[in-house]
matplotlib code that plots the C-alpha trace (Angstrom):
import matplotlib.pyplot as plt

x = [-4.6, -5.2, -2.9, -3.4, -2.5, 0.7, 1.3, 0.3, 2.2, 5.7, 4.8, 5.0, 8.2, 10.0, 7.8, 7.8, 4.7, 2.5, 2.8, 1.9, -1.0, -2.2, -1.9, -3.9, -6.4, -7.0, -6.9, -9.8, -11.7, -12.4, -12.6, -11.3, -14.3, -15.2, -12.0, -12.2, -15.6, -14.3, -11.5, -13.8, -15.8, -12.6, -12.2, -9.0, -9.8, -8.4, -9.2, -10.1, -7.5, -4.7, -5.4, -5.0, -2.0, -0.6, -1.2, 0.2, 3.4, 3.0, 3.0, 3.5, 1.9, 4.5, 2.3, 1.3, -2.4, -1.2, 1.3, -2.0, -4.5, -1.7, -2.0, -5.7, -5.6, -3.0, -5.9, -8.8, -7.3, -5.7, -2.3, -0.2, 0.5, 3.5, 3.5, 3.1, 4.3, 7.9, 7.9, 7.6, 11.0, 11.5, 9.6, 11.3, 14.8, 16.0, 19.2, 20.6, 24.7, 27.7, 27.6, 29.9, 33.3, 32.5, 29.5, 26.6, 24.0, 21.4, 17.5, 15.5, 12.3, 10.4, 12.2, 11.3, 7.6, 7.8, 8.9, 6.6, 3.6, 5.0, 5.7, 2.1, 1.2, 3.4, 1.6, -1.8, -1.3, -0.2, -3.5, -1.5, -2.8, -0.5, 1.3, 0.8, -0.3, 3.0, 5.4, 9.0, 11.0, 14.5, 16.1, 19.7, 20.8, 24.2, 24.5, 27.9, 29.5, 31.7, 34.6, 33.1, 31.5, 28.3, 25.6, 25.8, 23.3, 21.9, 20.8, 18.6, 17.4, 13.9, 12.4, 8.4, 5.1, 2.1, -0.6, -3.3, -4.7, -3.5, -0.5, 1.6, 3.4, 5.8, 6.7, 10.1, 11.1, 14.0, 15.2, 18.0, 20.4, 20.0, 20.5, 19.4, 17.5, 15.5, 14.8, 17.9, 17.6, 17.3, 15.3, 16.8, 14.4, 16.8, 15.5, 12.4, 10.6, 10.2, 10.0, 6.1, 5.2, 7.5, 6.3, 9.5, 9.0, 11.5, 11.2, 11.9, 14.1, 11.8, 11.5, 8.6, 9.0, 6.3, 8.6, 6.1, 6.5, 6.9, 3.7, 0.3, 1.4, -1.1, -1.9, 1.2, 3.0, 7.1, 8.7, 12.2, 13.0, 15.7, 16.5, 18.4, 18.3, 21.2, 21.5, 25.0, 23.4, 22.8, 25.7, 28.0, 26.3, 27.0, 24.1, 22.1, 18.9, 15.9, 12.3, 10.3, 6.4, 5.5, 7.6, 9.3, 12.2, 15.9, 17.3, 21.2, 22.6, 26.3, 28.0, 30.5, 32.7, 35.5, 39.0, 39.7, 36.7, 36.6, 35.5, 37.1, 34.4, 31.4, 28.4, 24.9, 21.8, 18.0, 15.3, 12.1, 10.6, 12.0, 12.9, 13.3, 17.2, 18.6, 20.0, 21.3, 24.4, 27.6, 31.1, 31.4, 35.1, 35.8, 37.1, 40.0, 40.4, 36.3, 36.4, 32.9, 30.7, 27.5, 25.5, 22.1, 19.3, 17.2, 13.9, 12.4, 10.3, 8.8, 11.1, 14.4, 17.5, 20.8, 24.2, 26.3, 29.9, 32.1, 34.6, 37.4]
y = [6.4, 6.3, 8.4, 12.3, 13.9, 15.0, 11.6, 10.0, 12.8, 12.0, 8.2, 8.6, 10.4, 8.1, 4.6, 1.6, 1.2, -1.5, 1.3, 4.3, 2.5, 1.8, 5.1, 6.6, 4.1, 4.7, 8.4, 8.3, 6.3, 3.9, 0.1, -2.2, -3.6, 0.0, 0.7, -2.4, -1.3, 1.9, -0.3, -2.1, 1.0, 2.0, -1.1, -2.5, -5.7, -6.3, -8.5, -7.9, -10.2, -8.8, -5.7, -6.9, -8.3, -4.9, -3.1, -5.8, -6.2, -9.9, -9.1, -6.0, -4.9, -5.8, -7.0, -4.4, -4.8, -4.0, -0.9, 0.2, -0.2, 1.4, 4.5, 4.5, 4.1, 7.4, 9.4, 7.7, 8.4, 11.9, 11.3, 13.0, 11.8, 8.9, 8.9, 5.4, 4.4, 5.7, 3.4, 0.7, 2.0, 3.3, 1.6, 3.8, 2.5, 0.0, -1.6, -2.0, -1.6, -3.3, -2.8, -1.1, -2.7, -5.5, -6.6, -7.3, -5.0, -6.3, -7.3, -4.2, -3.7, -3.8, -7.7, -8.6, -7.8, -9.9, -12.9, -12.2, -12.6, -15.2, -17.4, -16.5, -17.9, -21.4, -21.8, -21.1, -23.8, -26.3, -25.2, -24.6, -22.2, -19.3, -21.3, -24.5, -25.1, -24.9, -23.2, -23.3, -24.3, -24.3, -23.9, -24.4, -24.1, -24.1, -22.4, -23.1, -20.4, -21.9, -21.0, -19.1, -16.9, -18.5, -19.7, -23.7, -24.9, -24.8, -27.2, -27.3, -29.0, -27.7, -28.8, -27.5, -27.8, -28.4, -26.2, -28.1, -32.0, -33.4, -31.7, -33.8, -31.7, -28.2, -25.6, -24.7, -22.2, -21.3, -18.0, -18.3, -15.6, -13.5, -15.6, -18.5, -21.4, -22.9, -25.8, -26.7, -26.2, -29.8, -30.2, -32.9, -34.5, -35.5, -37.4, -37.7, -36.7, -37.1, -35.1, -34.1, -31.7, -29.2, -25.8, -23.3, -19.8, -18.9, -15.2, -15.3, -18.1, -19.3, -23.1, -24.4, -27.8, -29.5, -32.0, -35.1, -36.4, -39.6, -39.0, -37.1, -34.7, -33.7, -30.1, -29.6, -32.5, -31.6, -32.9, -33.1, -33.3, -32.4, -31.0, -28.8, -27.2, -27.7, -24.7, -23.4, -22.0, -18.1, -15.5, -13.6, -14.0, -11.5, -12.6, -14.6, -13.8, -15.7, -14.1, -14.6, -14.0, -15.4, -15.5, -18.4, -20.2, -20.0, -19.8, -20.6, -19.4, -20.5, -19.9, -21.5, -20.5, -21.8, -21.8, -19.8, -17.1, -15.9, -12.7, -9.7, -8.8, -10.5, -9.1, -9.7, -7.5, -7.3, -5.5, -5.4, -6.1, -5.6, -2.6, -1.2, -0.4, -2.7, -2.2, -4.4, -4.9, -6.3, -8.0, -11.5, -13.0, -16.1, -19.2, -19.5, -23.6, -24.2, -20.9, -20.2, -17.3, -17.6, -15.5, -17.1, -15.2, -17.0, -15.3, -15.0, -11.9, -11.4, -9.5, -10.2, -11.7, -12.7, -12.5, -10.0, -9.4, -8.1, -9.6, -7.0]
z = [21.4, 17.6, 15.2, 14.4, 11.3, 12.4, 13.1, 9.4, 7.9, 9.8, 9.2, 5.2, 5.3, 7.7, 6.7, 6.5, 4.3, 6.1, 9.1, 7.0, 5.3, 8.6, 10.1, 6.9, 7.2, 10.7, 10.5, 7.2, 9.5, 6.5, 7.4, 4.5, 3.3, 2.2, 1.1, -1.3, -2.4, -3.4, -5.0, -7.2, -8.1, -9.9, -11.6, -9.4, -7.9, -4.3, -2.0, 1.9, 2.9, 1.0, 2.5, 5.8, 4.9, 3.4, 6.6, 8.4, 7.0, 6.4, 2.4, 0.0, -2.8, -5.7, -8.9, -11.7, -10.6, -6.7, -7.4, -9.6, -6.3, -4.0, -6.5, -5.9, -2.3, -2.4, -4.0, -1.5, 1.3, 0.4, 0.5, -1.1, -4.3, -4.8, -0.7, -0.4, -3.7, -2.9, 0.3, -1.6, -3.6, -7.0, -10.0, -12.0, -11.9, -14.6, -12.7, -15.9, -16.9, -14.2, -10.9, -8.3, -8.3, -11.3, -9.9, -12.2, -11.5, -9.3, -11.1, -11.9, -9.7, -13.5, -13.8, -10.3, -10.8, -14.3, -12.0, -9.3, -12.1, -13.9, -10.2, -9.6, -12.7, -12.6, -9.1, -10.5, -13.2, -10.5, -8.2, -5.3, -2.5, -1.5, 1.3, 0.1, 4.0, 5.6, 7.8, 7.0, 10.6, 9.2, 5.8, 5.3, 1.8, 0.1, -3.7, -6.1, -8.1, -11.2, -12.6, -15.8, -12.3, -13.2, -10.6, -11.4, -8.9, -5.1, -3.1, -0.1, 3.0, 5.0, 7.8, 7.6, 9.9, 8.7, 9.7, 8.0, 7.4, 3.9, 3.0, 1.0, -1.5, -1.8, -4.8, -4.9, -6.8, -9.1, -10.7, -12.6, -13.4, -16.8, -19.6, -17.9, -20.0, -17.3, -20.2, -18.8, -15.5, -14.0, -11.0, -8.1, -5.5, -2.4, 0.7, 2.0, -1.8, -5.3, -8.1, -9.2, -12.2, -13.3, -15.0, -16.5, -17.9, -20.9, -20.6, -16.4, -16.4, -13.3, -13.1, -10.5, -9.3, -6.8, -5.2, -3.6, -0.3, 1.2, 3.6, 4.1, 6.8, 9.4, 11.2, 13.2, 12.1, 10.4, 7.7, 6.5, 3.1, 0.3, -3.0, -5.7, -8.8, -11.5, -14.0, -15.1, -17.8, -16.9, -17.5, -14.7, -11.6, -8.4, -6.2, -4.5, -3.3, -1.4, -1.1, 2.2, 1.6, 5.1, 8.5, 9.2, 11.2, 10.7, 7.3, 6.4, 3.2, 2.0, -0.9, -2.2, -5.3, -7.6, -6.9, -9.8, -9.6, -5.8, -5.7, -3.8, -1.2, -0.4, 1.6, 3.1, 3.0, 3.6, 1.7, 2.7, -0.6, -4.8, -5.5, -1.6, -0.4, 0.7, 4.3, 6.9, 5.1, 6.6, 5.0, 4.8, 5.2, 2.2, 4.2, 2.6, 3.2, 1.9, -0.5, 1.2, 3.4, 4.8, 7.3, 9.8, 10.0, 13.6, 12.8, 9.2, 8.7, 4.9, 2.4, 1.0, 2.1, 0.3, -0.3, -3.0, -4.3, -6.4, -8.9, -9.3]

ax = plt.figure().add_subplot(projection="3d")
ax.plot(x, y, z, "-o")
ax.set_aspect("equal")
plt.show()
């Protein structure tokens, strides 16, 4: 049984978006290849597939170019207006000024979008498809506050399937915190790969590093490999945070700080994308022996996770 108006208009009060983007969709009766000609007429270009993925969940609209076709879709499918833009959380807000309890304010939605185009760019130089061709299995990765409270580096070990012939290559990606000179960010290849070509956006402080590996993976075959970023080079830092585009296995996050800069609370959360609340939360207890908290997360979905605290 499809959805009635009732139904769309109780969906885009309550969300999420991919759900209330379906529901008008279905409702209009408009497939998406009309939708994207109607799209185009208005000089936003969208593709079929990343429409699909919208409704899906499996990716939201976050680029300047995507909030604009979002916009465009609220007044083709007679919504009412900022409906589906407000699901997608505030543009508006700037995050700037301290956070609650000490905390350096968390990246304005505005900075997150700047990254998002300027990873998209990095990626584009390097000629890398979207998911380079792989499924991340595990991820376990380990990140080291200093003593000035500054992120000084992160390390990481994945375990990935191939769902394609040829694969021999991933992108990892680095955002450093705000003053960050990724010039000086340093890239390390661990086991199993070497470093390839590096790209690094001054205004972002986003590093992109296409670590090489050892072998020319075949559809379903896994890999292993290792490697970390060195920075120390960004200001206060009260957060870490790891984007998800595409679901995947278990991920580990650990942080670890200084023994003179541990922090007085230290919690995890979820978003569903930038600039969405963040929910989920729950208080992480610091080992006191390894001066460290980290939470497990068995299922990947696409959005946010991470890790946030509070100095004083």
């Amino acid at each position: 049984m499809g959805h009635t108006e009732t139904d769309l208009a109780q969906i885009l009060q309550t969300g999420p978006f991919h759900l209330a983007l379906r529901a008008a969709l279905e409702v209009r009766g408009l497939p998406l290849q009309r939708v994207q000609h109607h799209l185009a007429h208005r000089g936003i270009k969208v593709g079929v597939t990343s429409l699909c993925y919208w409704q899906q969940g499996a990716r939201r609209p976050q680029r300047p170019e995507s909030l604009k076709a979002v916009r465009a879709l609220e007044e083709l499918l007679r919504l009412p207006g900022e409906s589906l833009i407000r699901l997608l959380g505030d543009p508006a807000g700037d995050g700037t000024g301290p956070g609650p309890g000490g905390r350096p304010a968390g990246r304005s939605y505005r900075s997150l979008l700047e990254v998002s185009g300027a990873v998209e760019r990095l990626i584009a130089e390097l000629e890398a498809p979207a998911d380079g061709g792989l499924h991340t299995v595990g991820h376990q990765e380990r990140v080291r506050i200093g003593a000035g409270r500054e992120l000084v580096g992160r390390t990481s070990q994945q375990v990935v399937r191939a769902h394609r012939d040829g694969v021999d290559r991933y992108l990892a990606i680095h955002h450093g915190d705000p003053g960050c000179d990724p010039e000086r960010v340093v890239v390390r290849a661990g086991e199993n790969c070497r470093t390839g070509r590096v790209r690094r956006h001054g205004d972002t402080g986003v590093v992109v590093a296409e670590l090489l590996f050892d072998t020319r993976l075949r559809a379903g075959d896994t890999y292993l490999f290792g490697y970390g970023f060195e920075d120390g080079t960004g200001g206060v830092s009260g957060e870490y945070v790891r984007g998800f585009s595409f679901a995947g296995g278990q991920y580990v996050l650990q942080v670890r700080f200084h023994e003179d800069a541990l922090p007085v609370r230290c919690r995890r959360f979820a978003q569903s994308a930038a600039g969405a609340p963040r929910g989920a939360r729950s208080d992480l207890t610091l080992s006191g022996r390894h001066r460290t908290v980290h939470f497990v997360e068995q299922g990947v979905r696409p959005g946010i996770l991470g890790i946030d605290w509070d100095w004083e």
